[in-house]
PyMOL Python script that loads the backbone (N, CA, C, O; Angstrom):
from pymol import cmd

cmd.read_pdbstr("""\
ATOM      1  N   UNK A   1       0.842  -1.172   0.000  1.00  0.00           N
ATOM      2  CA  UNK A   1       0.000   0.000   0.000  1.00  0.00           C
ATOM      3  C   UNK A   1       0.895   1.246   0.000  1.00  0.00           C
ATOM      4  O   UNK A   1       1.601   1.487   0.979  1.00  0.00           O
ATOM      5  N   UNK A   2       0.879   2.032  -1.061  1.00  0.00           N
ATOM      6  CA  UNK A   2       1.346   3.655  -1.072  1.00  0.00           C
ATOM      7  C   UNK A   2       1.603   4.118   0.061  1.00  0.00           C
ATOM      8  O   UNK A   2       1.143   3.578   1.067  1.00  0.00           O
ATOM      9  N   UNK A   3       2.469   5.319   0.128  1.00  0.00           N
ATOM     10  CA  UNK A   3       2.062   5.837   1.358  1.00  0.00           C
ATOM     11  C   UNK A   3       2.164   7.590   0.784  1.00  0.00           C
ATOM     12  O   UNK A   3       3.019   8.289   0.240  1.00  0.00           O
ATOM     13  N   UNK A   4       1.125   7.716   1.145  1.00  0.00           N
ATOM     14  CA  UNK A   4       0.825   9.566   0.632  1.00  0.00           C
ATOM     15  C   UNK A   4       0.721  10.524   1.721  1.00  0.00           C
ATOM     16  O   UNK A   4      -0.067  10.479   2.666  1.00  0.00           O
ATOM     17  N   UNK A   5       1.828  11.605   1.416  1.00  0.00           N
ATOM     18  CA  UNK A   5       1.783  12.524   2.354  1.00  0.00           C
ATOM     19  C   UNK A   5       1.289  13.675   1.845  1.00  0.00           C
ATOM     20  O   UNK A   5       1.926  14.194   0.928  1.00  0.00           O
ATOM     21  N   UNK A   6      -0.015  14.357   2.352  1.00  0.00           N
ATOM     22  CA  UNK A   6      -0.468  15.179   1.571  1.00  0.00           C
ATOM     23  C   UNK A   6       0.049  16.691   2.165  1.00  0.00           C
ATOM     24  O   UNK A   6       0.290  17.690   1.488  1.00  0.00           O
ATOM     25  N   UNK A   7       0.136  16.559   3.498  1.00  0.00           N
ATOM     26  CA  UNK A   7       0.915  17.444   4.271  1.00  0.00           C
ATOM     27  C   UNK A   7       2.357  17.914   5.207  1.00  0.00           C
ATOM     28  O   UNK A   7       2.371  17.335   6.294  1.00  0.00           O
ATOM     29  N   UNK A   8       3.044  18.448   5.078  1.00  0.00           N
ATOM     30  CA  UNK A   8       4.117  18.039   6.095  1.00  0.00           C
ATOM     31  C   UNK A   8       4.616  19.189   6.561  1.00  0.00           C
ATOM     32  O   UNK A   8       5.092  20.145   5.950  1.00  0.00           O
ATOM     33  N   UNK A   9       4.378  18.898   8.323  1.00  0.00           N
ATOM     34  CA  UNK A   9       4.865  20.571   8.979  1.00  0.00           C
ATOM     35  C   UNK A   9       5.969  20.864   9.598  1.00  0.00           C
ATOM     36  O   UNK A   9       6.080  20.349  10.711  1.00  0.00           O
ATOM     37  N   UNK A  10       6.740  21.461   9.275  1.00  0.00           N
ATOM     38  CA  UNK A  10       7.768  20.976   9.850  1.00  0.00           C
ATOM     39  C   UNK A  10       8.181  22.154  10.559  1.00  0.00           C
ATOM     40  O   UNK A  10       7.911  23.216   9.998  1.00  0.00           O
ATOM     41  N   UNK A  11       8.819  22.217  11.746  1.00  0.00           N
ATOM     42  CA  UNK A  11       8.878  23.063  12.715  1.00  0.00           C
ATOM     43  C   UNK A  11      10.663  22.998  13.336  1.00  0.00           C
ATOM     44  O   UNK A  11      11.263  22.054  13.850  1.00  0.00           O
ATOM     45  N   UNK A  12      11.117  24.368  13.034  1.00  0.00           N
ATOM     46  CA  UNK A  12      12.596  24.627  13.558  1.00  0.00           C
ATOM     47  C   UNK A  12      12.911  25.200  14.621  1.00  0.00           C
ATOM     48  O   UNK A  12      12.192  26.155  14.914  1.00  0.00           O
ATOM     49  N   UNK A  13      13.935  24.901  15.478  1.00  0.00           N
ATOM     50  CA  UNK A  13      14.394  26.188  16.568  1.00  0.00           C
ATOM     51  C   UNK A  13      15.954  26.229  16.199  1.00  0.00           C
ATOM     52  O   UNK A  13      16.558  25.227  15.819  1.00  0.00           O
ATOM     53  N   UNK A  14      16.408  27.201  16.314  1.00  0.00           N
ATOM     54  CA  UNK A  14      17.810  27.446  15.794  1.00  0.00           C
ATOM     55  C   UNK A  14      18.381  28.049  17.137  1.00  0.00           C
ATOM     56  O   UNK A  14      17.722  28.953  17.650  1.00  0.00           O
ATOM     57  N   UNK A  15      19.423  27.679  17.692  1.00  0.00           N
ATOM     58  CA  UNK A  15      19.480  28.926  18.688  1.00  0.00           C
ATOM     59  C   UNK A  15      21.164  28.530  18.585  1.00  0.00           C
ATOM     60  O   UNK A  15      21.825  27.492  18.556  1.00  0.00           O
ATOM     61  N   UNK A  16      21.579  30.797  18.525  1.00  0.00           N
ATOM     62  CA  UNK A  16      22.586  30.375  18.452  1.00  0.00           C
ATOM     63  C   UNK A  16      23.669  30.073  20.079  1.00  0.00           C
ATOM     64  O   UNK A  16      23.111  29.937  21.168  1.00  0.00           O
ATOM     65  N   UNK A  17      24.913  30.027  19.958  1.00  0.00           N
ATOM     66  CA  UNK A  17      25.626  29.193  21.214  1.00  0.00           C
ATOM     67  C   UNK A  17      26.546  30.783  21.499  1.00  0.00           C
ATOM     68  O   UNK A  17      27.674  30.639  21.971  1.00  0.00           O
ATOM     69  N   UNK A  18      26.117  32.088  21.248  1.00  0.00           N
ATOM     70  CA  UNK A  18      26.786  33.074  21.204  1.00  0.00           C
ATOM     71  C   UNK A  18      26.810  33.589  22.611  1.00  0.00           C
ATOM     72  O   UNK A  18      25.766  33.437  23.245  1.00  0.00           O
ATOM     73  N   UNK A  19      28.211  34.397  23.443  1.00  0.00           N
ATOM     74  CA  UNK A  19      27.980  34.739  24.851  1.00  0.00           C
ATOM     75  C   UNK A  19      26.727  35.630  25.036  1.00  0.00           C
ATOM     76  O   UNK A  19      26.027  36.035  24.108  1.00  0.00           O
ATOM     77  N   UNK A  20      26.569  35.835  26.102  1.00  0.00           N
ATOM     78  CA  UNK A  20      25.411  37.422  25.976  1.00  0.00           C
ATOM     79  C   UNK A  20      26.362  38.148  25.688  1.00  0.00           C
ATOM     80  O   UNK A  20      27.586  38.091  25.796  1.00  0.00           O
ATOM     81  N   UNK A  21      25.288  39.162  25.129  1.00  0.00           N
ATOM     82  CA  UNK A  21      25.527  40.822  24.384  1.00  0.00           C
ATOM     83  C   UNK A  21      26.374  40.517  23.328  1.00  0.00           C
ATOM     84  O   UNK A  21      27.250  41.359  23.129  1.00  0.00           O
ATOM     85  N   UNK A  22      26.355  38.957  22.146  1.00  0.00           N
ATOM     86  CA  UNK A  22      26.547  38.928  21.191  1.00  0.00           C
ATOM     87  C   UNK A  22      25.374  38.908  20.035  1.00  0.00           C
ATOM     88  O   UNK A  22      24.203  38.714  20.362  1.00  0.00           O
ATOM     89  N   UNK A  23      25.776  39.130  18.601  1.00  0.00           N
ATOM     90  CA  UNK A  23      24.438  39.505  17.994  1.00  0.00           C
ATOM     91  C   UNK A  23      23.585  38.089  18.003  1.00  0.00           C
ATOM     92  O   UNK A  23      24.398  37.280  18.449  1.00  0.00           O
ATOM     93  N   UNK A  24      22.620  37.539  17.792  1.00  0.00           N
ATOM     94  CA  UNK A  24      21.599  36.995  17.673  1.00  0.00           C
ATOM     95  C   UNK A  24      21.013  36.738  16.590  1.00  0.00           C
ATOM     96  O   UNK A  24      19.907  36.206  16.504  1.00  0.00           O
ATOM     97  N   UNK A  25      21.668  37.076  15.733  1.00  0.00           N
ATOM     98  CA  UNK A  25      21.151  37.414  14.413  1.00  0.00           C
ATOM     99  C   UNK A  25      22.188  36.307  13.289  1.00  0.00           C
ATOM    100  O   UNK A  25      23.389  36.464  13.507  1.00  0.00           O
ATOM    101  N   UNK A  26      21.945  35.509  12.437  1.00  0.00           N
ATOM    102  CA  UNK A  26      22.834  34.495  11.841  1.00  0.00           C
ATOM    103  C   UNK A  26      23.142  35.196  10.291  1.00  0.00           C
ATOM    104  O   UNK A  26      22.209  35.658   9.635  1.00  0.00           O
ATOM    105  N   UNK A  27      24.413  35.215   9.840  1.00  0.00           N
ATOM    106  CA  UNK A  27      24.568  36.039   8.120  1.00  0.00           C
ATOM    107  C   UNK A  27      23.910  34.831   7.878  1.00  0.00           C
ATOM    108  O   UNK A  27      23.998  33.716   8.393  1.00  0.00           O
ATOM    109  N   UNK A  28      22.841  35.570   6.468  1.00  0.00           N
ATOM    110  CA  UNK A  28      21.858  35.093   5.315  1.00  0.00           C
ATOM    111  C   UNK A  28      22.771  33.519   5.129  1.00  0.00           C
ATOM    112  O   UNK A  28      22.085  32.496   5.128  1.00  0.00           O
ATOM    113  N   UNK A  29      24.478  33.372   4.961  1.00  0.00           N
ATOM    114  CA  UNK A  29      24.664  31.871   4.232  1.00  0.00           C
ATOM    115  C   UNK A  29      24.070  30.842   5.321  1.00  0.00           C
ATOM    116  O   UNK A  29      23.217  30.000   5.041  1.00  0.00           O
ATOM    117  N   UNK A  30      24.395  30.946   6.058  1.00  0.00           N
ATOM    118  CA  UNK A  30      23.904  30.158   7.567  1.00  0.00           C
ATOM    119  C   UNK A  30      22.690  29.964   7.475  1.00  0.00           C
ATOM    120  O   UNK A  30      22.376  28.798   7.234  1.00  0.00           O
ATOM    121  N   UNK A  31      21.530  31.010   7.627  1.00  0.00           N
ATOM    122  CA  UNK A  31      20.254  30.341   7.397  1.00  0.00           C
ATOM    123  C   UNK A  31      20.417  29.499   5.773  1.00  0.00           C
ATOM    124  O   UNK A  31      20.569  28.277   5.757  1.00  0.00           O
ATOM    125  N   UNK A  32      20.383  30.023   4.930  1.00  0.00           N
ATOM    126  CA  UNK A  32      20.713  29.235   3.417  1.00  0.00           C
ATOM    127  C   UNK A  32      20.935  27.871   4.027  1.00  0.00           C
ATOM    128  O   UNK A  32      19.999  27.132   4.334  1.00  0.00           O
ATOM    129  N   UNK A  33      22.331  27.536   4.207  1.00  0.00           N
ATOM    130  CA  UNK A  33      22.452  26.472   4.942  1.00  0.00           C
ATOM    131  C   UNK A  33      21.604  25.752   5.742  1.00  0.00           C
ATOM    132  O   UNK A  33      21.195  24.641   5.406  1.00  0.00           O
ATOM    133  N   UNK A  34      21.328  26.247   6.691  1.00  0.00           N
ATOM    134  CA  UNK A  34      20.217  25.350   7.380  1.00  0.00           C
ATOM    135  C   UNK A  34      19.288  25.131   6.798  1.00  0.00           C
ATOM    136  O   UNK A  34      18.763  24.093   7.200  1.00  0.00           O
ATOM    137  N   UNK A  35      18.749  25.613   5.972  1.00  0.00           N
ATOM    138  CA  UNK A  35      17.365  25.481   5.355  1.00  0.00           C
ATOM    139  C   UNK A  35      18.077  24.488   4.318  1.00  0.00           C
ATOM    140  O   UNK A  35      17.125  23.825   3.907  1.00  0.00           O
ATOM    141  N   UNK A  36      18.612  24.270   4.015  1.00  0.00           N
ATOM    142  CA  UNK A  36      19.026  23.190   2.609  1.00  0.00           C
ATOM    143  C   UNK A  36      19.427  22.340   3.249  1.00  0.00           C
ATOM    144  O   UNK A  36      18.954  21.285   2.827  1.00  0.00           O
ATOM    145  N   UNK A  37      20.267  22.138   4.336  1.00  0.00           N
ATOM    146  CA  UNK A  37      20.075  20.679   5.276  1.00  0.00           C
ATOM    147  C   UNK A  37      19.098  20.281   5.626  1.00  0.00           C
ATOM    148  O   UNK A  37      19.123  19.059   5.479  1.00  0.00           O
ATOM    149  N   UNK A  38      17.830  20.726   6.189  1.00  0.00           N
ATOM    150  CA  UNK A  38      16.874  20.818   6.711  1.00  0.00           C
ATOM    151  C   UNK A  38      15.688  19.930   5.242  1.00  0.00           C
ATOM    152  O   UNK A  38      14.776  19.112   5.118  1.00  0.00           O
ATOM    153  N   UNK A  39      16.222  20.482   4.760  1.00  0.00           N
ATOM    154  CA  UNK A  39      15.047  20.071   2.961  1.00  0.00           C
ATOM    155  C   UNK A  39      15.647  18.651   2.526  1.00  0.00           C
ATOM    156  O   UNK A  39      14.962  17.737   2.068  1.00  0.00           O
ATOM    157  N   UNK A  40      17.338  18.592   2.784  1.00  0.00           N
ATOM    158  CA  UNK A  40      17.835  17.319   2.341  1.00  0.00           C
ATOM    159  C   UNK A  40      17.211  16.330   3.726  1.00  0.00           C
ATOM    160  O   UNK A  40      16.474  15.389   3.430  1.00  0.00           O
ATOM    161  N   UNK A  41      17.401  16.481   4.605  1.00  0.00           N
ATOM    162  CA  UNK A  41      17.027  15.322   5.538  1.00  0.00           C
ATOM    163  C   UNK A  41      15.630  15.104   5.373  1.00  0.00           C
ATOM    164  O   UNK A  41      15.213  13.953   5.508  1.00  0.00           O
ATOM    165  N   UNK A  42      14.725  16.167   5.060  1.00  0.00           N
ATOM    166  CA  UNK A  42      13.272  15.823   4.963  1.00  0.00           C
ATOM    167  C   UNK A  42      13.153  14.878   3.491  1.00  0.00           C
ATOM    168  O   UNK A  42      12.504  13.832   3.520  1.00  0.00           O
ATOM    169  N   UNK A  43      13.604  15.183   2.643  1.00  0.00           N
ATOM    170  CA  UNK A  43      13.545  14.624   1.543  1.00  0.00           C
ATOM    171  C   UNK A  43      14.149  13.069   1.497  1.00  0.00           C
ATOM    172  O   UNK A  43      13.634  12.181   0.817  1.00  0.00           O
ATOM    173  N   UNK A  44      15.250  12.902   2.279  1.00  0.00           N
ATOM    174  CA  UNK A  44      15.536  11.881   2.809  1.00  0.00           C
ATOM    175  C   UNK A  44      14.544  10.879   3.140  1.00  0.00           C
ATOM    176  O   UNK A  44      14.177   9.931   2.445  1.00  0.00           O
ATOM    177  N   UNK A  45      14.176  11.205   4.245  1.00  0.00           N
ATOM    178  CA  UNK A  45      12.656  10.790   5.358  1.00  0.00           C
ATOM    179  C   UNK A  45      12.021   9.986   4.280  1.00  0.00           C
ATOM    180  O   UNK A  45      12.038   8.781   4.030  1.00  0.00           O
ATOM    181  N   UNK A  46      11.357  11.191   3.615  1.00  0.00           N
ATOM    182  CA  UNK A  46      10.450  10.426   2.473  1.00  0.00           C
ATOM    183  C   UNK A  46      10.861   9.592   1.535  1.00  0.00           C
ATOM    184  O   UNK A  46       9.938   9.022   0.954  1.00  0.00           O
ATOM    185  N   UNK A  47      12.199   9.255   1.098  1.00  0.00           N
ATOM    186  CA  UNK A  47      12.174   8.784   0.342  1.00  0.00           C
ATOM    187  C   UNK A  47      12.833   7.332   1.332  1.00  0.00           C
ATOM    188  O   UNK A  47      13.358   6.559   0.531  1.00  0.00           O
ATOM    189  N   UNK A  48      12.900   6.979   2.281  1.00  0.00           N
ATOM    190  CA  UNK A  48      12.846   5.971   3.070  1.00  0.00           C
ATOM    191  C   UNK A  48      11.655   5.376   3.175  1.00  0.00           C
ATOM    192  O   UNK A  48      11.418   4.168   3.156  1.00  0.00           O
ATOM    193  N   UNK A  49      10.795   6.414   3.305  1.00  0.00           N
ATOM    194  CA  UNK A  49       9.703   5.799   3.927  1.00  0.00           C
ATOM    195  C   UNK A  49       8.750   5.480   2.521  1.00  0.00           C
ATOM    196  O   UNK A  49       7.652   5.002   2.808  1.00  0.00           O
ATOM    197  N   UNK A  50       8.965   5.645   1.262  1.00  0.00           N
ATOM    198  CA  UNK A  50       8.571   5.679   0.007  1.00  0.00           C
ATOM    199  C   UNK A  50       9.101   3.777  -0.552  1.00  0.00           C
ATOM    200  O   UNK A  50       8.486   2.927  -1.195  1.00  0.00           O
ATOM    201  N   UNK A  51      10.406   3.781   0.052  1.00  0.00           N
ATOM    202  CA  UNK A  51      11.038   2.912  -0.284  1.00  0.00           C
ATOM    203  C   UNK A  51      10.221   1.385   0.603  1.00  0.00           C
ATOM    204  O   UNK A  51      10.751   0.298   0.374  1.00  0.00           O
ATOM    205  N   UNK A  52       9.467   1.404   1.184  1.00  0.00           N
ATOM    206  CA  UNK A  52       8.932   0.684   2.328  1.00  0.00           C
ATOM    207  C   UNK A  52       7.953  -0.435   1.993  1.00  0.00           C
ATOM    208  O   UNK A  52       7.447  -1.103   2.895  1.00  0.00           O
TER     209      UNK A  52
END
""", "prot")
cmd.dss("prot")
cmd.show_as("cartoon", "prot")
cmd.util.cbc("prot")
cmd.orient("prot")
C-alpha cells in the first residue's frame, strides 16, 4: 500500500551558542544552509519511507 503525504509541517528552533551581548542574528549563508540541510534530511525521510 502507497504511502501519501499530503501534508508536512515541519517546525525549527535554531538557537545560536553566542555569549550574551553577542548579535543573535545568523549572516543570510547560515540560514541558506540550514534550510538546505533541513530540505535534504526531509527529503531523505520520504524517500525511506517511500522505499517501504
Amino acid at each position: 500500500m502507497p504511502l501519501i503525504i499530503q501534508e508536512i509541517a515541519i517546525s525549527v528552533t535554531v538557537a545560536d551558542n553566542n555569549p550574551a551581548g553577542g548579535s543573535s542574528t545568523a549572516n543570510p549563508s547560515t540560514k541558506e544552509e540550514i534550510i538546505k540541510e533541513c530540505v535534504e534530511q526531509v527529503m531523505e525521510i520520504i524517500k525511506q519511507k517511500n522505499e517501504r
